[in-house]
DOGUVO-238872 format. One record per residue (C-alpha): x, y, z. Coordinates in pm, whole numbers. Layout:
REM DOGUVO-238872
R/X/Y/Z
...
END
This chain:
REM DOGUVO-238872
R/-12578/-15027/15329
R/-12507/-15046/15732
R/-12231/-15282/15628
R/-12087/-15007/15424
R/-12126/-14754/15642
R/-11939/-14912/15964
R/-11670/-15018/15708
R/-11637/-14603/15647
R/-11682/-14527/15987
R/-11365/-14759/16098
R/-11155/-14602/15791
R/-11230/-14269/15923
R/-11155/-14315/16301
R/-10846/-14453/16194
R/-10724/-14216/15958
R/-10776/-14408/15656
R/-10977/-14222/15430
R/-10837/-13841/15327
R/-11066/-13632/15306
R/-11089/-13299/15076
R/-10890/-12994/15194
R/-10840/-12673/15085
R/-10646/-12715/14766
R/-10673/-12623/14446
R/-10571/-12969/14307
R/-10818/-13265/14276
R/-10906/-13341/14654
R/-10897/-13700/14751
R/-11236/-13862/14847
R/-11466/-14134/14821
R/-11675/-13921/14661
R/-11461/-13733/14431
R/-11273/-13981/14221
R/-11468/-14053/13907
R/-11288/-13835/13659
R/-11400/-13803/13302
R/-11073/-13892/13064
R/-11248/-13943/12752
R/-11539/-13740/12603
R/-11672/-13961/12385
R/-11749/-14196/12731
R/-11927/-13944/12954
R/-12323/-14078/12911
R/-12165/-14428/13094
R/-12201/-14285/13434
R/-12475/-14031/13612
R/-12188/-13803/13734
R/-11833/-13690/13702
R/-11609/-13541/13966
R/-11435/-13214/13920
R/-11536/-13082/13605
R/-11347/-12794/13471
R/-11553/-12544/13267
R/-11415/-12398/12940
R/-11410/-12041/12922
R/-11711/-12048/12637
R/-11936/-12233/12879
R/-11874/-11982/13194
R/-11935/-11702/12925
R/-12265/-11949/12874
R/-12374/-11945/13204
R/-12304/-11600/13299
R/-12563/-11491/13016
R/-12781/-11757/13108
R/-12767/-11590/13446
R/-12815/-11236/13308
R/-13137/-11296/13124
R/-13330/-11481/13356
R/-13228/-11229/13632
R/-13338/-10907/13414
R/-13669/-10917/13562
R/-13715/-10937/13943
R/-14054/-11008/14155
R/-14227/-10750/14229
R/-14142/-10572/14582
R/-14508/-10663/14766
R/-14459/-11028/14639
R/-14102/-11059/14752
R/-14231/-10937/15107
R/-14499/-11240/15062
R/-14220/-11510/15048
R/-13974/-11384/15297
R/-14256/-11352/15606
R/-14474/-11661/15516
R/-14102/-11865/15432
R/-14206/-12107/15713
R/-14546/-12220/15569
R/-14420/-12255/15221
R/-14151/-12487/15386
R/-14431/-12665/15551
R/-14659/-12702/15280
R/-14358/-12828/15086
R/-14284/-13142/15394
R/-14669/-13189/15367
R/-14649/-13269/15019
R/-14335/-13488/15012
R/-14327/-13592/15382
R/-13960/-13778/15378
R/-13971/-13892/15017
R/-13808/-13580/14820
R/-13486/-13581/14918
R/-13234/-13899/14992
R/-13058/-13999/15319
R/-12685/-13803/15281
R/-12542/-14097/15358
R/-12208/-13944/15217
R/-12182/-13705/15499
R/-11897/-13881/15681
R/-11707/-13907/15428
R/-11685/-13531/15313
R/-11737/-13407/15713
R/-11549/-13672/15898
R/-11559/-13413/16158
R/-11889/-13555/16244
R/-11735/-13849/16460
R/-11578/-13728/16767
R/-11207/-13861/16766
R/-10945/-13897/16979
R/-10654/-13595/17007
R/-10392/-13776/16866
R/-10623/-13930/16534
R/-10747/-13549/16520
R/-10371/-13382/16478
R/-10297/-13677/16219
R/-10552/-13596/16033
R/-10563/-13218/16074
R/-10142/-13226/15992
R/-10219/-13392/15652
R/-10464/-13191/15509
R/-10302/-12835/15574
R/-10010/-12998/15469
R/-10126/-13071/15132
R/-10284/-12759/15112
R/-9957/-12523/15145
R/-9773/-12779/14929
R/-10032/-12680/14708
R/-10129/-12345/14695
R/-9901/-12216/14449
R/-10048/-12426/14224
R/-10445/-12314/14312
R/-10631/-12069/14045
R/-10690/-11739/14188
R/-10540/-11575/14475
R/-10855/-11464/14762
R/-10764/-11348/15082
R/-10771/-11597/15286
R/-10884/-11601/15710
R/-10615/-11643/15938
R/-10486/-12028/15887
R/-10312/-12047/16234
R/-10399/-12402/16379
R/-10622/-12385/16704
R/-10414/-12558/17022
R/-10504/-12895/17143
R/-10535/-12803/17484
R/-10807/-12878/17678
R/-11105/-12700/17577
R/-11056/-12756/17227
R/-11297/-12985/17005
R/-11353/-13303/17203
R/-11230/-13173/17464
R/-11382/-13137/17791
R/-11295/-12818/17981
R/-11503/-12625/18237
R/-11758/-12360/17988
R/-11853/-12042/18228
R/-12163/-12062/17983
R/-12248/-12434/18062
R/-12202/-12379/18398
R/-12406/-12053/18436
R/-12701/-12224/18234
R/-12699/-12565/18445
R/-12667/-12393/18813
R/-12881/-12085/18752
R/-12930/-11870/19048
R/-12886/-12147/19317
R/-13078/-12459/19132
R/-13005/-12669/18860
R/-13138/-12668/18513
R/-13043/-12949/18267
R/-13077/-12934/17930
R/-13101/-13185/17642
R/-12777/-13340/17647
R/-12636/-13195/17887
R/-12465/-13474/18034
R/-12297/-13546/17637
R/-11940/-13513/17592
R/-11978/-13458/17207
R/-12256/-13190/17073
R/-12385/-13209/16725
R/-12655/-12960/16597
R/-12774/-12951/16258
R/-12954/-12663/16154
R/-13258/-12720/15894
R/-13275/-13022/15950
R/-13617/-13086/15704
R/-13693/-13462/15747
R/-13425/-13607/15871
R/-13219/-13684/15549
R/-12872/-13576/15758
R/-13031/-13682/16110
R/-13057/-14011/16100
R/-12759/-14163/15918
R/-12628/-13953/16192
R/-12798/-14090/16447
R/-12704/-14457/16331
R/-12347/-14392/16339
R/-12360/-14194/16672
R/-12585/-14504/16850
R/-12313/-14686/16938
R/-12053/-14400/17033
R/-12062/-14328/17445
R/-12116/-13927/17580
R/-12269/-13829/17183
R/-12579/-13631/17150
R/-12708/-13449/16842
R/-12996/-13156/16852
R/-13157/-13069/16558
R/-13397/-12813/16387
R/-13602/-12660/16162
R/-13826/-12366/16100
R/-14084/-12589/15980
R/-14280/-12769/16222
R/-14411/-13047/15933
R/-14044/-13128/15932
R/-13969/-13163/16293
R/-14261/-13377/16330
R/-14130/-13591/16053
R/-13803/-13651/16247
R/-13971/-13710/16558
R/-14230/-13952/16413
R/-13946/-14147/16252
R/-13834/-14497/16418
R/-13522/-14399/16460
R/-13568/-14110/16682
R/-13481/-14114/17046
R/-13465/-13870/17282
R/-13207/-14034/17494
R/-12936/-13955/17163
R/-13158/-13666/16996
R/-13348/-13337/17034
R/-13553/-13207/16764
R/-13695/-12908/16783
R/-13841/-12611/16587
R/-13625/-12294/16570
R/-13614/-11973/16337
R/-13279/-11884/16261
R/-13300/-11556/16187
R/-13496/-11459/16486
R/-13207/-11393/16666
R/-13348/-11372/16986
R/-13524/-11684/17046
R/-13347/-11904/17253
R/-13216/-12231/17207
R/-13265/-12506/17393
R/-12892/-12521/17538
R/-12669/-12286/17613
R/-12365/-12079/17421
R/-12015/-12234/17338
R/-12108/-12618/17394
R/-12131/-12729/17008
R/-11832/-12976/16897
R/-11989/-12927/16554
R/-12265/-12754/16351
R/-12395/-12909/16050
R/-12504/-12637/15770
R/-12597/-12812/15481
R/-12800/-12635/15178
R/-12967/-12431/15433
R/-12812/-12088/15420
R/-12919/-12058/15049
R/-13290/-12043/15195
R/-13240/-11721/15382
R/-13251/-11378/15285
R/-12918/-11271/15193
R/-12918/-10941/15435
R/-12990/-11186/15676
R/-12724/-11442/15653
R/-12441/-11254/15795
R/-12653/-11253/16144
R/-12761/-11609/16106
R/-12392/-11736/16064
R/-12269/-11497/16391
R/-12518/-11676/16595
R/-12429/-12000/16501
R/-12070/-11935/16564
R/-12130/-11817/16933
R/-12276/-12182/16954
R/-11988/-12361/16896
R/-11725/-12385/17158
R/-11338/-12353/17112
R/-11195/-12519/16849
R/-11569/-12683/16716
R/-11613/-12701/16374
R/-11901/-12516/16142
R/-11910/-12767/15823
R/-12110/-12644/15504
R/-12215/-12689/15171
R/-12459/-12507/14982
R/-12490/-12380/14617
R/-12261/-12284/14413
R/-12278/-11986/14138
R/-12386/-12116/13755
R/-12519/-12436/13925
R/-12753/-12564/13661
R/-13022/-12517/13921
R/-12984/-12138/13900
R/-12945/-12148/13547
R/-13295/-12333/13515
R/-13513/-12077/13654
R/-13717/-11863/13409
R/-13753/-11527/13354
R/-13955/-11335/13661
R/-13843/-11593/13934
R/-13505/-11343/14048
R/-13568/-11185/14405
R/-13230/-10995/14435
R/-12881/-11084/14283
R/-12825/-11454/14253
R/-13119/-11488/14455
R/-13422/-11689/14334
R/-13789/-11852/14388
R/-13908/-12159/14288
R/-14279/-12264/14193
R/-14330/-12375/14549
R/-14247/-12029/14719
R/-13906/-12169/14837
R/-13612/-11978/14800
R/-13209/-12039/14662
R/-12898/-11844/14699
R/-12613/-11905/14464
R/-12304/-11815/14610
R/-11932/-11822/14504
R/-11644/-11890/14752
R/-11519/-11531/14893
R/-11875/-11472/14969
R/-11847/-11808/15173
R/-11508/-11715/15290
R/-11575/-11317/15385
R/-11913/-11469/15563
R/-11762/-11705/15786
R/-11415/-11520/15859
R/-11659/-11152/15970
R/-11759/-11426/16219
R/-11468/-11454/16357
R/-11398/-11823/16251
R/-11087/-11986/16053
R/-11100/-12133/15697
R/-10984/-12491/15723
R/-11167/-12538/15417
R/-11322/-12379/15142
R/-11364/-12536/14790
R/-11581/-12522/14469
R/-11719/-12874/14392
R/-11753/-12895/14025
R/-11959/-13173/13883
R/-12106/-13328/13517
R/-12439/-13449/13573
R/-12616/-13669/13302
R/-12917/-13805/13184
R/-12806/-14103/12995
R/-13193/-14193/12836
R/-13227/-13790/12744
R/-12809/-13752/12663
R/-12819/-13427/12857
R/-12558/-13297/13026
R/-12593/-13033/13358
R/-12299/-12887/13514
R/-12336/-12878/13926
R/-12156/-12621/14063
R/-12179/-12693/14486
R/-11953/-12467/14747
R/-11826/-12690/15041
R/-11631/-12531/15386
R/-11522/-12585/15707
R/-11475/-12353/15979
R/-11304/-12358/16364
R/-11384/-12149/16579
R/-11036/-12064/16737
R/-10976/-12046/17076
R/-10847/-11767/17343
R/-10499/-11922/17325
R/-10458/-11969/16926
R/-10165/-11760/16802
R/-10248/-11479/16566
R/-10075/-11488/16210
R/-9835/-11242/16176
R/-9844/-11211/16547
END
């Protein structure tokens, strides 16, 4: 597998590998090009890449949808899950400690925005994929507003780059001393938010090792889980910083200052959070990142066969859900993603519906997975306005 991995790494860093952009044709990707051609072959492999649904089975879902949301939790119990949300999440991590979820060991290859690259590699590949995205977008289904697609400048100061940050410097020099942070001698920032047990964090971390100036921070609401990453063999605190950290608590300090973040890593995390409270949650990530750094997600989609699962009683709130274990899911369709991110005041780069066929060859049953996956720049002081 590390042989594997390096060989991705080197495609990436040279521009190699296309990655998925926002288009409304198949993307391009490693993980993206098993298409099903012939019906009567679809129990010979476990999934199949962008799936289109027939009208009758969207009708399907959305009724599916309908029933099992007709009855909602009652009010006192909801109130129960959102303010002990923490301890269900530990109790979960107690349970399955690192063995419920597998490494994402495909992250690079959907989010090669991970590896810090050099200007030049970065236009390349930037160039391409909004290229093949306005080739394409009279072809795309539907027509949603879309943010402002202006491209942020490669001066200095954007990502990678290394210009002065009044914020940095204000945190570091303080009233007449010096206070360093984790990393804050890194060139390249990385935080993750919900991290859980490290499933993201350390095929990170692996890749990152041997890359000069990188340094990723990491967190979770759950202390189980931090204490999972930082019990792990892998974990240093020369490269990484794990620490516990609500979210929504908007208050609480981090353990670095504003506008240093190359990239944040939101990955089936927002789904877990109240939706009245998202909004907040993605502002305050966004005033992490600094000029031209990425925010890369990917979350659930709406009609997922996850959401259809749930039975009757287990709806919170619109498309909003509890499982047996007290956790919580958000299904969510891409303008909520896109109106989200853009009232943040970040550009679309980004923004697709990742349909999948999912089957279970010794059962022959087949489960459509709907998943939503974006990126989004923050843009910086100098990036020209569209229609500007």
């Amino acid at each position: 597998m590390n042989v594997i991995w390096r060989n991705c790494i080197c495609r990436l860093r040279q521009g190699k590998v296309p990655h998925r952009c926002q288009s409304g044709v198949h993307p391009v990707a490693p993980l993206g090009s098993r298409i099903l051609t012939d019906p009567a072959k679809v129990f010979e492999h476990n999934m199949w890449d962008h799936m289109q649904w027939s009208k009758e089975e969207e009708d399907a879902a959305r009724k599916k949808v309908e029933e099992n949301s007709a009855t909602r939790v009652a009010p006192e119990e909801q109130v129960k899950f959102e303010s002990d949300a923490n301890k269900y999440w530990d109790t979960f991590y107690q349970t399955h400690k690192n063995k419920f979820f597998k490494n994402r060991n495909w992250l690079l290859r959907e989010f090669p925005e991970i590896l810090p690259v050099n200007q030049n590699t970065e236009e390349r590949v930037g160039e391409s994929s909004w290229d093949q995205a306005r080739s394409s977008i009279s072809r795309t289904q539907g027509t949603e507003t879309h943010c402002q697609e202006s491209f942020v400048s490669s001066e200095p100061g954007s990502r990678g780059g290394s210009a002065p940050n009044p914020d940095l410097e204000e945190y570091s020099k303080g009233p007449g001393k010096t206070e360093p942070f984790p990393g804050s001698n890194a060139t390249f920032r990385i935080l993750e938010v919900g991290c859980g047990a490290g499933n993201s964090v350390f095929p990170i971390l692996n890749t990152l090792q041997n890359i000069p100036g990188s340094f990723l921070y990491c967190c979770d609401f759950a202390s189980e889980a931090v204490e999972l990453v930082k019990s792990h063999e892998s974990y240093s605190e020369a490269q990484c910083s794990a620490f516990i950290h609500d979210v929504c608590d908007d208050g609480l300090a981090y353990p670095f200052p504003d506008g240093i973040l190359d990239v944040v890593l939101l990955v089936f995390v927002l789904s877990s959070i109240h939706p009245d409270r998202m909004q907040a949650v993605v502002h305050r990530l966004s005033r992490l990142l600094k000029p031209g750094g990425m925010l890369l997600f990917r979350d659930h989609g709406r009609y997922d066969n996850a959401q259809l699962r749930f039975k009757k009683g287990r709806c919170l709130s619109e498309n909003f859900y509890v499982r047996g274990d007290g956790t919580r899911a958000y299904f969510f369709t891409k303008g909520e993603v896109r109106r989200m991110f853009c009232e943040a005041g970040l550009h679309e780069k980004q923004n697709l519906v990742d349909h999948r066929l999912q089957v279970n060859r010794k059962k022959q049953v087949q489960m459509h997975r709907v998943w939503i996956q974006g990126k989004f720049q923050k843009p910086s002081p100098w990036t020209p306005q569209s229609g500007n």
